[in-house]
Steps between C-alpha positions, in 0.01 A plus 500: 500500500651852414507799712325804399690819577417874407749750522484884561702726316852459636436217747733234580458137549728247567515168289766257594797652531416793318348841557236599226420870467150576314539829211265810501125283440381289699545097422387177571654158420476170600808299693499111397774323741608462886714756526475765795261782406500843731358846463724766598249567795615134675825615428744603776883589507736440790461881588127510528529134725489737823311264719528187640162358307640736183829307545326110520281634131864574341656181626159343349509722221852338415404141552181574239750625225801287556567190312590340828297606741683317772808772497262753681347220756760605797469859448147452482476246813738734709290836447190255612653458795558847606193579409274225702762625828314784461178469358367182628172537378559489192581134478207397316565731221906383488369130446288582210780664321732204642237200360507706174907476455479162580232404289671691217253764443687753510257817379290419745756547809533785350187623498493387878808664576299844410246400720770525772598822420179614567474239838849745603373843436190373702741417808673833452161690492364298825839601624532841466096517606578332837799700570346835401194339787751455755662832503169645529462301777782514710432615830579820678850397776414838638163491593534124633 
């Protein structure tokens, strides 16, 4: 079955090992094959990786377009680690992306590691809620 992809004008997309960039009209073409297919949206460098859950969709990122996946697997199983330390809860999520590297399907762990993203800015939003809630809070040593 062949992909369907549509273009804007200047887009990017990623086939393989190559980067694709549309002309001035807009186009659509079909992909026939297995090879790894991103949009420049899924796309992220080293430099925009600032997060631990940005960091774990590179490492997956890499494993989707490499011809060996497996070179990325301690990089990938090392950032995990850090990242459960301190985010426990998101455990659940890190075993969906892990049963999809190890059942090969590889664009979906990707598509799970995004979900994580959004699981981390979550935590940092519940974060920064509770601690703005505490420093409200805190009590008066004067008056006590």
């Amino acid at each position: 079955m062949a992909l369907k992809v549509e273009l804007k004008p200047g887009e990017r997309i990623l086939i393989g090992e190559s980067v694709i960039t549309n002309g001035g009209q807009r186009t659509q073409f079909l992909i026939e094959g297995t090879s790894a297919v991103l949009r420049e949206k899924d796309i992220i460098t080293a430099e925009q990786a600032t997060s631990p859950a940005k960091r774990i969709y590179l490492a997956v990122l890499l494993m989707y377009t490499a011809r060996d996946p497996r070179i990325h697997h301690e990089t990938y199983f090392s950032l995990v680690r850090d990242f459960l330390a301190a985010a426990p809860s998101a455990r659940p999520k890190i075993e969906i992306i892990n049963n999809e590297i190890l059942t090969g399907d590889m664009y979906k762990a990707l598509k799970s590691a995004k979900n994580l993203i959004t699981h981390e800015q979550e935590l940092i939003g519940n974060e920064s809620r509770e601690s703005g809630l505490r420093k409200r809070r805190k009590p008066d040593l004067e008056s006590a």
